[in-house]
MARBA-3410 file (N, C-alpha, C, O; in Angstrom, 1 decimal):
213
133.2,62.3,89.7,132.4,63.3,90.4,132.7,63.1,91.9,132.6,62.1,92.5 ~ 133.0,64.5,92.5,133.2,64.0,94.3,132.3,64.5,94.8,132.0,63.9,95.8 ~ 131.6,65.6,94.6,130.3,66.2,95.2,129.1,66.8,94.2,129.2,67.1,93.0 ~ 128.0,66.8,95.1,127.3,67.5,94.0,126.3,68.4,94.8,125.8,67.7,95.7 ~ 125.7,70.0,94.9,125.1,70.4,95.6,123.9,71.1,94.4,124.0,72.1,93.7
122.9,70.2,94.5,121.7,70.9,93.8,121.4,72.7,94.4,121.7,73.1,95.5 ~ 120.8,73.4,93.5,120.2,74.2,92.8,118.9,74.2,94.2,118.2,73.2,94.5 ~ 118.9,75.2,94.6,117.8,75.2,96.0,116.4,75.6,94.9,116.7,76.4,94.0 ~ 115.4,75.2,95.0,114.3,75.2,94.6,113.3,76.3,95.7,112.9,76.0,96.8 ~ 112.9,77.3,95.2,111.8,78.3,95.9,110.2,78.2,95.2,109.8,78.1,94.1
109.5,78.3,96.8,108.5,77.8,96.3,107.9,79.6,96.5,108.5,80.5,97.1 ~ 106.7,79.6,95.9,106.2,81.2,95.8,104.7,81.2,96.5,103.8,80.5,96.0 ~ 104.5,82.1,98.1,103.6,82.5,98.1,102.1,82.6,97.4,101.8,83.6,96.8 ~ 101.4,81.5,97.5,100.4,81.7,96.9,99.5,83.4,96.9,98.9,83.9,95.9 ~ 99.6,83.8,98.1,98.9,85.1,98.0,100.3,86.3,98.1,100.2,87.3,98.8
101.3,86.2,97.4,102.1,87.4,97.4,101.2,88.4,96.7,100.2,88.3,96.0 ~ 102.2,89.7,97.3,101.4,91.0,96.5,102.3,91.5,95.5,103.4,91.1,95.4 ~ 101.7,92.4,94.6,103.1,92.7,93.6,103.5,94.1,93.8,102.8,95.1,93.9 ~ 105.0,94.0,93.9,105.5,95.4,94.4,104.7,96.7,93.7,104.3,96.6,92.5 ~ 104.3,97.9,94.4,104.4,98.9,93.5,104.9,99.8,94.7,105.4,99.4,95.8
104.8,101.2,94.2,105.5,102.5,95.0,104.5,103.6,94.7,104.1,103.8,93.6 ~ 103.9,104.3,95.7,102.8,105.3,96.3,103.8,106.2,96.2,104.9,105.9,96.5 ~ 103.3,107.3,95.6,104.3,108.7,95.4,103.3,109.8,95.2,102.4,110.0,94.3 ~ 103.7,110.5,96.5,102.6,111.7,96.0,103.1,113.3,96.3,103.5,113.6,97.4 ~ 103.2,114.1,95.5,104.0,115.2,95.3,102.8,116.6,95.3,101.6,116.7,94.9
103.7,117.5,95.9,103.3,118.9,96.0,103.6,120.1,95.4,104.7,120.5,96.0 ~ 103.2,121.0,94.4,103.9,122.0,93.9,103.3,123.2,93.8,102.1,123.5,93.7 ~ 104.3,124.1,93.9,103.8,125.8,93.7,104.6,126.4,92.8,105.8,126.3,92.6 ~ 103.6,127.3,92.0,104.6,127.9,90.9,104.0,129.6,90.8,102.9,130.0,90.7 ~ 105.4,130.3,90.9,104.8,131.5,90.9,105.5,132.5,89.9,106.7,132.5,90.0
105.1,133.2,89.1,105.6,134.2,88.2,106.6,135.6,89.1,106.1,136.6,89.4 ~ 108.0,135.4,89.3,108.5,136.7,89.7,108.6,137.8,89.1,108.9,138.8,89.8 ~ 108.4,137.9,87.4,108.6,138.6,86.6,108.3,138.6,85.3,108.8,137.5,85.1 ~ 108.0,139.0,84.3,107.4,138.9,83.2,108.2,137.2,82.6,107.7,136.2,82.2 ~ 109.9,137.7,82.7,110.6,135.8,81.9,111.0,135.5,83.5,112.2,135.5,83.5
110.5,135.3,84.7,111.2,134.6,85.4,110.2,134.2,86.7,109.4,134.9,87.3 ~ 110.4,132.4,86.8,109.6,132.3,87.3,110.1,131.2,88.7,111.4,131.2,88.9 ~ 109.5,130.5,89.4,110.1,129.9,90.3,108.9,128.7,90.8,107.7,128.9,91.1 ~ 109.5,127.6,90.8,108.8,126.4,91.4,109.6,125.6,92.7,110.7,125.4,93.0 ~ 108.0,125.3,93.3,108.9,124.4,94.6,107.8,123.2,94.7,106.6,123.3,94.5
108.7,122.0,94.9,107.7,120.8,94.6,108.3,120.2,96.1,109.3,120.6,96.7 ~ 107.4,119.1,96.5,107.8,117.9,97.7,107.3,117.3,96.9,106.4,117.6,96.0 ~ 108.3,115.6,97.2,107.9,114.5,96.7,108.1,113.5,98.0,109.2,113.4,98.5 ~ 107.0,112.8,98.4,107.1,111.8,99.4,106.5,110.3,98.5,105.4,110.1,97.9 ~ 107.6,109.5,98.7,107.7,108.0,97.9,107.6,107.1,98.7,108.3,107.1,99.7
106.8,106.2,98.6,107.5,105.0,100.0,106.7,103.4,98.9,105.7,103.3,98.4 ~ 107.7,102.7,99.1,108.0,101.5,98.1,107.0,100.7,98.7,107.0,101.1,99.8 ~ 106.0,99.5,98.4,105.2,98.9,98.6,105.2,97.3,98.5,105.4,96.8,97.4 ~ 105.1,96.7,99.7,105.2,94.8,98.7,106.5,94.6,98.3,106.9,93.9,97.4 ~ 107.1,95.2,99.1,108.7,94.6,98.3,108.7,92.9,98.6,108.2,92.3,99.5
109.1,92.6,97.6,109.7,90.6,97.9,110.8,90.3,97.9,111.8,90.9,97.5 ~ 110.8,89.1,98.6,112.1,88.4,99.0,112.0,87.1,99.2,110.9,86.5,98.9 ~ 113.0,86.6,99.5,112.6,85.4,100.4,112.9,84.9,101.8,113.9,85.4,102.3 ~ 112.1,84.1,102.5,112.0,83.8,104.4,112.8,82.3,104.2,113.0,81.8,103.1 ~ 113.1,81.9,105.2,113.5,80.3,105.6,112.3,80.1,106.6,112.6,80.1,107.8
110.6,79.7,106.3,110.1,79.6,107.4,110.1,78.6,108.5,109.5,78.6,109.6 ~ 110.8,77.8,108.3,111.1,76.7,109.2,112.8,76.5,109.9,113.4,75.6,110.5 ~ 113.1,77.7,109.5,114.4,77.8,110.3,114.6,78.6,111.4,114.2,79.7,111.5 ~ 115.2,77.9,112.3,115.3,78.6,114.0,116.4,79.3,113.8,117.2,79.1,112.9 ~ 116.7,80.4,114.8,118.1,80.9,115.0,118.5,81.2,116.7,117.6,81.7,117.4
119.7,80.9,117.2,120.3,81.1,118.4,120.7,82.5,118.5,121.4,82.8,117.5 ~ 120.6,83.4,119.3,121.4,85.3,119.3,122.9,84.3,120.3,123.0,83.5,121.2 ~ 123.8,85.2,119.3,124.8,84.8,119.9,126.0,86.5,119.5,125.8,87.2,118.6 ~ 126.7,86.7,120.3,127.5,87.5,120.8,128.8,87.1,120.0,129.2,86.0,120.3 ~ 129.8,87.8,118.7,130.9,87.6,118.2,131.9,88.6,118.5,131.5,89.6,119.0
133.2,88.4,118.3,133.6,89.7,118.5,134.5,90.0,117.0,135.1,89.1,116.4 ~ 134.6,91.3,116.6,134.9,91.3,114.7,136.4,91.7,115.5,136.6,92.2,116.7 ~ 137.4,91.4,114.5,138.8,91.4,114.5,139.1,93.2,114.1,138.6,93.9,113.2 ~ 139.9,93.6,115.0,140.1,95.2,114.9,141.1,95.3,113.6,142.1,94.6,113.5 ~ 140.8,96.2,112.5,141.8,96.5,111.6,142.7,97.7,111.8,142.1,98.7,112.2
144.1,97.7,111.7,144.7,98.7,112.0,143.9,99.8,112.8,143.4,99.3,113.8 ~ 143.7,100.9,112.7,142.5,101.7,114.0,142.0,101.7,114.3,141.6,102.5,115.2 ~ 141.4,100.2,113.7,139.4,100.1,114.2,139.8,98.8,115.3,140.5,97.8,115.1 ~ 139.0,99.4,116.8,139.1,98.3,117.7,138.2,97.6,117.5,137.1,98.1,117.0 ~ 138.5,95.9,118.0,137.6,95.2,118.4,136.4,95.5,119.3,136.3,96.1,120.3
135.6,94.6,118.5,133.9,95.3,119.4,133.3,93.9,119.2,133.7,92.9,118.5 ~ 132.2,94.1,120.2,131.2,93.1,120.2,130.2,93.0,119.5,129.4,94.0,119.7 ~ 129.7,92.2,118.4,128.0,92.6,117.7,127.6,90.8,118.4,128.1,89.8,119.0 ~ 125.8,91.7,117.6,125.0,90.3,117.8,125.4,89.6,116.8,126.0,90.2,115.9 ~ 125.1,88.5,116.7,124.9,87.7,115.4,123.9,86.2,115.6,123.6,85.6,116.7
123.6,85.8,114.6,122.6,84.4,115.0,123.1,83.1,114.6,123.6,83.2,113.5 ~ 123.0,81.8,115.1,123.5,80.6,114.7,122.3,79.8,114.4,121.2,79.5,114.9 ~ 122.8,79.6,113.3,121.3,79.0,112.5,121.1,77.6,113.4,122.1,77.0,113.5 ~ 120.3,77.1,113.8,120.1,75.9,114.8,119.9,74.6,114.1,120.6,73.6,114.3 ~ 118.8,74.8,113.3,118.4,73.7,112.2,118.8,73.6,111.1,117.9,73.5,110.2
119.9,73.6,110.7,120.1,74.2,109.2,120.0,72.4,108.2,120.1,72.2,107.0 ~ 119.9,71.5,109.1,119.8,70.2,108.1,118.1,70.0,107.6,117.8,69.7,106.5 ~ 117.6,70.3,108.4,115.8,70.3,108.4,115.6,71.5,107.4,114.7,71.3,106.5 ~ 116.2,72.9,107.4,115.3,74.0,107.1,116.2,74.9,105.4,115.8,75.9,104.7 ~ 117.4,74.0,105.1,118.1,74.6,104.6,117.7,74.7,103.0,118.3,75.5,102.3
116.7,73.8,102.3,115.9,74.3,101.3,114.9,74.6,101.9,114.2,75.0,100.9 ~ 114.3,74.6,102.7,113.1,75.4,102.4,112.6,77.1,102.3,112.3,77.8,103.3 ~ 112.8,77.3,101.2,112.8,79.0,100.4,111.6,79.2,100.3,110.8,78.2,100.3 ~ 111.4,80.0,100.3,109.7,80.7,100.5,109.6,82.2,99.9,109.4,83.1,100.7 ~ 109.6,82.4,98.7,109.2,83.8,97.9,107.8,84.3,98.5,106.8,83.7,98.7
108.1,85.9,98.7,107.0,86.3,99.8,106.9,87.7,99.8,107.6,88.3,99.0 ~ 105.9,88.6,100.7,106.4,89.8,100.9,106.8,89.4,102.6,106.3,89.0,103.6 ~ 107.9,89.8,102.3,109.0,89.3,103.5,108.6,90.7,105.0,108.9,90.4,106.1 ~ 108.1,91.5,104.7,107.9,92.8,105.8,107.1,91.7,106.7,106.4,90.7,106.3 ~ 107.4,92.1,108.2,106.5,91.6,109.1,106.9,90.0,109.8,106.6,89.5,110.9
107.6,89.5,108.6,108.4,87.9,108.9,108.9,87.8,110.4,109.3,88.8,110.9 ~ 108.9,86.8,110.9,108.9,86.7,112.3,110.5,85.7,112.7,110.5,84.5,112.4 ~ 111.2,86.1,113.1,112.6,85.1,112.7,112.7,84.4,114.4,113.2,85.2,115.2 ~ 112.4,83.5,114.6,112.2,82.3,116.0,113.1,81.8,116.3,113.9,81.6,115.5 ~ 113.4,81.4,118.1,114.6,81.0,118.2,113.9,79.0,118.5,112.7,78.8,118.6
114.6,78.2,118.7,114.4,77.0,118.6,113.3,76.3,119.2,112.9,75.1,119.0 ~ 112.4,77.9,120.5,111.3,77.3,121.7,110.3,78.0,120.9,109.3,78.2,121.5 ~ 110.5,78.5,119.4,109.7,79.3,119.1,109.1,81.2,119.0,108.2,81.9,118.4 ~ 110.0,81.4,120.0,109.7,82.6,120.8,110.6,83.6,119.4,111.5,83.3,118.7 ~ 109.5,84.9,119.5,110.3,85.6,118.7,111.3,86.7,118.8,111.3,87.8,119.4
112.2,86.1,118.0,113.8,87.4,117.9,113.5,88.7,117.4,113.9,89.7,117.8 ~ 112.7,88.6,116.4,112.6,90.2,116.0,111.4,89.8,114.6,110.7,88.8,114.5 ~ 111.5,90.6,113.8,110.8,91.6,112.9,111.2,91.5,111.8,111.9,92.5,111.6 ~ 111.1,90.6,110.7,111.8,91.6,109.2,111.1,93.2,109.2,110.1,93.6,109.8 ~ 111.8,94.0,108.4,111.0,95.2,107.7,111.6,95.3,106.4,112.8,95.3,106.4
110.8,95.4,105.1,111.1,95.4,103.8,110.8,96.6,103.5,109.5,96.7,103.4 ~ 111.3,97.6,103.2,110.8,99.4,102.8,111.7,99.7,102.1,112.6,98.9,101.8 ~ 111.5,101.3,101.4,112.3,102.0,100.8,111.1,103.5,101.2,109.9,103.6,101.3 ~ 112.1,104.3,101.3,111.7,105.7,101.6,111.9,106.7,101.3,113.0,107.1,101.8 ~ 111.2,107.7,100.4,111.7,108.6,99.6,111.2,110.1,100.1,110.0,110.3,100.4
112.2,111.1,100.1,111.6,112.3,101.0,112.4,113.0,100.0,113.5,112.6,99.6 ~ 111.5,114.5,99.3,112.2,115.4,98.7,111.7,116.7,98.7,110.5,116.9,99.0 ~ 112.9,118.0,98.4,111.9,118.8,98.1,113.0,119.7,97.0,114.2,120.2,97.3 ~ 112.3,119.8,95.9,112.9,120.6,94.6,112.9,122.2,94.7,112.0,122.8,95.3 ~ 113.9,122.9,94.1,113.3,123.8,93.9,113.7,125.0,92.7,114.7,125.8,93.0
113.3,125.2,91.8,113.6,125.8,90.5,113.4,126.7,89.9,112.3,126.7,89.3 ~ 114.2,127.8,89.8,114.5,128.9,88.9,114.7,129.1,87.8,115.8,128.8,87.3 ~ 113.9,129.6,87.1,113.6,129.8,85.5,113.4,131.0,84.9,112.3,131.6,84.9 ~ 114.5,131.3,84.3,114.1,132.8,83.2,114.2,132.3,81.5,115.3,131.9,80.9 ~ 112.8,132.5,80.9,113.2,132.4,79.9,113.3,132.9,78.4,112.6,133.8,78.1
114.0,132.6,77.4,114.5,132.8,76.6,114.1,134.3,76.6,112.9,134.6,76.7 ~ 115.3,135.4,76.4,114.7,136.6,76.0,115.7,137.3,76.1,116.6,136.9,76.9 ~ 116.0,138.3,75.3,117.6,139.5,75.3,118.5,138.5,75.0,119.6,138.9,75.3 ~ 118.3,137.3,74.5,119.3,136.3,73.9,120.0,135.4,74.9,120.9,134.8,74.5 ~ 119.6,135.3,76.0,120.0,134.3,77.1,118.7,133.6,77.6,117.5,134.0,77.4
119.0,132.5,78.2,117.8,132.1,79.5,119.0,130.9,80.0,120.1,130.4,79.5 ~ 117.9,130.7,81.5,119.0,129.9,82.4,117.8,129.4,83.0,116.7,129.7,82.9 ~ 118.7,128.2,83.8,117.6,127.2,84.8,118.5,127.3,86.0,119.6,127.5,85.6 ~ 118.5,127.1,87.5,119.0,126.7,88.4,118.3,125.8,89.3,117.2,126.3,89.2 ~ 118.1,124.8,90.2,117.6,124.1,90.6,118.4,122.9,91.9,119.4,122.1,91.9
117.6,123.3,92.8,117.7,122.7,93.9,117.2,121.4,94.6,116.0,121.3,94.9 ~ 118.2,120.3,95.0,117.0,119.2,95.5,117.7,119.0,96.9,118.9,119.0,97.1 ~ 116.8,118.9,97.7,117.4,118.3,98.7,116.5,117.1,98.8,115.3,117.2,98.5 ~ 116.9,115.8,99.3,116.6,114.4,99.8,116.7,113.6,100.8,117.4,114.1,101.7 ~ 116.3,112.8,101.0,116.5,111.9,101.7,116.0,110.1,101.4,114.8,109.9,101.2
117.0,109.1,101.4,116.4,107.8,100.2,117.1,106.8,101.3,118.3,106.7,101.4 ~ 115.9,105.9,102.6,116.8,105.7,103.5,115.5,104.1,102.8,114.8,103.8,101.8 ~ 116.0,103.4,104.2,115.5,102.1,104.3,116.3,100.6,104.7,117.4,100.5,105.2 ~ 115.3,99.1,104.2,115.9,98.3,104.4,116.3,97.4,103.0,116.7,96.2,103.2 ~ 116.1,97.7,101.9,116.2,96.9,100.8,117.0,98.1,100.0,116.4,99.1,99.5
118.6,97.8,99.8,119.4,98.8,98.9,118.3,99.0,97.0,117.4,98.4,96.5 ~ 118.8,100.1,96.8,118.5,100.5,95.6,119.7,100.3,94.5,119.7,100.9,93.5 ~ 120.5,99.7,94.7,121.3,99.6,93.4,120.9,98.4,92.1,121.6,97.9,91.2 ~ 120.1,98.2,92.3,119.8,97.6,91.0,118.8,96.0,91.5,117.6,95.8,91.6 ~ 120.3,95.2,91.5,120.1,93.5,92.2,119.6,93.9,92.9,118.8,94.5,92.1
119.1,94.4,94.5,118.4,94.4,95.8,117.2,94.7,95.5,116.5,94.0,96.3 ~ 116.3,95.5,94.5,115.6,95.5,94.5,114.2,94.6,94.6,113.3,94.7,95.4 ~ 114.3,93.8,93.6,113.7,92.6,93.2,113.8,91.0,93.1,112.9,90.6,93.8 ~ 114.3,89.9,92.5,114.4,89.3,93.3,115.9,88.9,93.2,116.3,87.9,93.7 ~ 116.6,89.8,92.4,118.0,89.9,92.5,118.8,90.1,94.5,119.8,90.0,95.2
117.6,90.4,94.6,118.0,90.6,96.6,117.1,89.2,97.0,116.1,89.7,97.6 ~ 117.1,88.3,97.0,116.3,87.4,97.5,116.9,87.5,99.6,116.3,87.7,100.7 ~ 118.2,87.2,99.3,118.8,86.4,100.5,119.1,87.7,101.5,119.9,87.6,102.5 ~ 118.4,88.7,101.0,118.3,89.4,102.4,117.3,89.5,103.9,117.5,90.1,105.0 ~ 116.3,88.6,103.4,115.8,88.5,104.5,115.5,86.9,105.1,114.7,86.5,105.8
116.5,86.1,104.5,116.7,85.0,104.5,117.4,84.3,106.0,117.4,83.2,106.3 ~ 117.8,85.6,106.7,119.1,85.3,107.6,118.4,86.6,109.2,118.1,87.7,108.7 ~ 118.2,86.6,110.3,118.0,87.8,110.8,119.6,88.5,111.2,119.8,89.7,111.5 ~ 120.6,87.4,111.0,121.8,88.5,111.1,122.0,89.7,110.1,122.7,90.6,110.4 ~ 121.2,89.7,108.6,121.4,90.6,108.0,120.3,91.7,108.2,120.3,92.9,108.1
119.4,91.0,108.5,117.6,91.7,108.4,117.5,93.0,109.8,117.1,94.1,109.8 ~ 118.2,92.2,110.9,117.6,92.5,112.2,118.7,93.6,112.3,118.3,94.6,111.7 ~ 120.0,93.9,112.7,120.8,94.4,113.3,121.4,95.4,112.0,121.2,96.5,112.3 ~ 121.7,95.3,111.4,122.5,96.5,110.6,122.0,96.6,108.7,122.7,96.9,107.7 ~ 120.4,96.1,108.8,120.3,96.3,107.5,119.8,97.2,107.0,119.5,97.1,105.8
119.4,98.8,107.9,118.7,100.1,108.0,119.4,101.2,107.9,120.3,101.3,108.7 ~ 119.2,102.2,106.9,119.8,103.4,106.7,119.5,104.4,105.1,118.5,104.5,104.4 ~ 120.5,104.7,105.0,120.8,105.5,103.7,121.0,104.3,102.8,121.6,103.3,103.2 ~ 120.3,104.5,101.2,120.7,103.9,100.5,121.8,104.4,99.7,122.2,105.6,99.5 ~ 122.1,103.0,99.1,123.6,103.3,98.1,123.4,104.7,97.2,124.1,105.7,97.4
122.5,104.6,96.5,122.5,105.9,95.6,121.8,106.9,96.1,121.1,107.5,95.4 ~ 121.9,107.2,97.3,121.5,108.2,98.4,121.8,109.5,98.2,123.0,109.4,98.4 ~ 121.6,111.1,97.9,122.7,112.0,97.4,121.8,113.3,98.4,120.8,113.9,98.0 ~ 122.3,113.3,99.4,121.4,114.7,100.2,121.0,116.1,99.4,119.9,116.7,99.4 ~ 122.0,116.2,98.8,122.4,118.0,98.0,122.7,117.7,96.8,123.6,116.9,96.6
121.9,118.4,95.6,122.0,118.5,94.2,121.6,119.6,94.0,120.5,120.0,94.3 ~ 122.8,120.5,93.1,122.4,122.0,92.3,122.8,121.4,90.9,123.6,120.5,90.4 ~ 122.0,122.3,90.4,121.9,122.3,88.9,121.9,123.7,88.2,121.0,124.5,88.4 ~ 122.8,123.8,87.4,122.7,125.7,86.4,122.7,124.8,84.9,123.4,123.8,84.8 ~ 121.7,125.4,83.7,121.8,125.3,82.8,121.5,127.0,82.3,120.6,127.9,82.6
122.8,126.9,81.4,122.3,128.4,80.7,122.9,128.6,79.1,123.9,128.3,78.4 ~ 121.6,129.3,79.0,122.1,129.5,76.8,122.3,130.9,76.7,121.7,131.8,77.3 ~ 123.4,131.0,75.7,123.5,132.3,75.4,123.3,132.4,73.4,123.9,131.6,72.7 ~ 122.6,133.2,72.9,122.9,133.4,71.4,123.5,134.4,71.1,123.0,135.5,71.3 ~ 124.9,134.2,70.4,126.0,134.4,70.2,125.4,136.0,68.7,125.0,135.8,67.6
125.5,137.0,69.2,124.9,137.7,67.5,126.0,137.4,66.6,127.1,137.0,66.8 ~ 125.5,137.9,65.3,126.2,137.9,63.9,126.3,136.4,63.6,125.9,136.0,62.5 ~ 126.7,135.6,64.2,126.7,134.1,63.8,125.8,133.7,64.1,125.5,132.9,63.3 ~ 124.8,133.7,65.2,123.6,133.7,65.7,123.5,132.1,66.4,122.5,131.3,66.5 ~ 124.8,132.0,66.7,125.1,130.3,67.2,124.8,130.3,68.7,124.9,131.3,69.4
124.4,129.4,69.3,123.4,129.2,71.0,124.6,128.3,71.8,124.8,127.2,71.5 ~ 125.2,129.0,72.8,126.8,129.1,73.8,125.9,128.8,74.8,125.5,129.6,75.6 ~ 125.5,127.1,74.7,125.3,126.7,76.3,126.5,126.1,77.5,127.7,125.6,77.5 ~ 125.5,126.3,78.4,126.5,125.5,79.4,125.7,124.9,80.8,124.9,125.6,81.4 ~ 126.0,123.9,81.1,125.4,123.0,81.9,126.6,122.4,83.0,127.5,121.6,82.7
126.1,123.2,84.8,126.8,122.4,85.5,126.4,121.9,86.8,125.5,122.5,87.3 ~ 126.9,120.6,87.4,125.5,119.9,88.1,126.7,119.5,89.0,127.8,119.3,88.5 ~ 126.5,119.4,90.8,127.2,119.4,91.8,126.0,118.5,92.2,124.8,118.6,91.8 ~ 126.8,117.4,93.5,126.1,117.0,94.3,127.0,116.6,95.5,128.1,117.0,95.6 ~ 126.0,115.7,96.6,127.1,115.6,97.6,127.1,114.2,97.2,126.3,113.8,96.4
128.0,113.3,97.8,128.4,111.9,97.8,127.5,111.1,98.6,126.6,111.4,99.4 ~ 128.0,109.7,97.8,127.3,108.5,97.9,127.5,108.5,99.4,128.3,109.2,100.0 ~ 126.3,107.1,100.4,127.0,106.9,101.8,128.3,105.4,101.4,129.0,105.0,102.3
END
């Protein structure tokens, strides 16, 4: 054996909260015509108690790096932080709701803020004729917005994202925006046709959106 590095041990918040998500939606639906009708909904979501985990006894230095330019992309300046204590503070893990966490530099004084969110903004909107003279169809519109600081792809969510707010180089400076499965623009056509004499049902379903960020 030439080394051995234990398994970091997390201790859990006696008073954490348990995640949930507040969603509250708006809709109108109106009849245009005997088969055709039309709905428009908002949906506003915003994620609650997200958890993570803090280093509460770890300091950090703001220190100034410069990233290496790749072929077109020039060299630039960011922040970044130098962990100070890392022999004193480097198990101590702390399962928590991380929003609000306070990341200190070595005199105490504070660097910034965690923020732990997810934010959901929508508004649907759907066209409906149905079944009648041997056709009906759906069309449907979403527009969104799915921004924040804790990705949605799966692991980030829960405690598969622990070591995001573990660090303020990840938390503070570049961990806010669109999430991964983010999609501004989505249309949707579903339509049936019944076919006479064989009396067989000729659907077709086609769904567009815009791209991931």
């Amino acid at each position: 054996e030439i080394d051995r590095s234990p398994g970091a041990i997390y201790r859990v918040d006696p008073d954490v909260k348990h995640p949930r998500r507040d969603e509250f939606t708006v809709g109108l639906e109106r009849a245009l015509s005997r088969d055709v009708r039309f709905a428009l909904t908002g949906i506003w979501r915003d994620a609650k108690n997200l958890t993570g985990s803090v280093i509460p006894s770890a300091r950090w230095i703001p220190i100034t790096v410069t990233s290496t330019g790749v072929n077109t992309f020039p060299s630039v300046n960011v922040p970044a932080y130098e962990w100070a204590n890392p022999d004193e503070s480097e198990t101590d893990f702390l399962i928590t709701n991380p929003d609000g966490f306070e990341y200190l530099d070595p005199d105490g004084n504070v660097l910034g803020t965690a923020k732990a969110e997810q934010r959901y903004r929508g508004v649907m909107g759907v066209l409906t004729k149905r079944f009648s003279n041997r056709w009906q169809a759906q069309l449907s519109y979403v527009w969104s917005k799915n921004e924040g600081t804790v990705n949605n792809v799966g692991a980030t969510t829960g405690f598969g994202g622990l070591r995001t707010f573990q660090t303020p180089a990840i938390n503070l400076d570049s961990n806010e925006g669109n999430l991964s499965w983010h999609r501004t623009h989505e249309v949707k056509l579903f339509a049936t046709y019944q076919i006479p004499g064989v009396e067989v049902g000729l659907n077709a379903l086609i769904r567009a959106h815009s791209g991931r960020p």
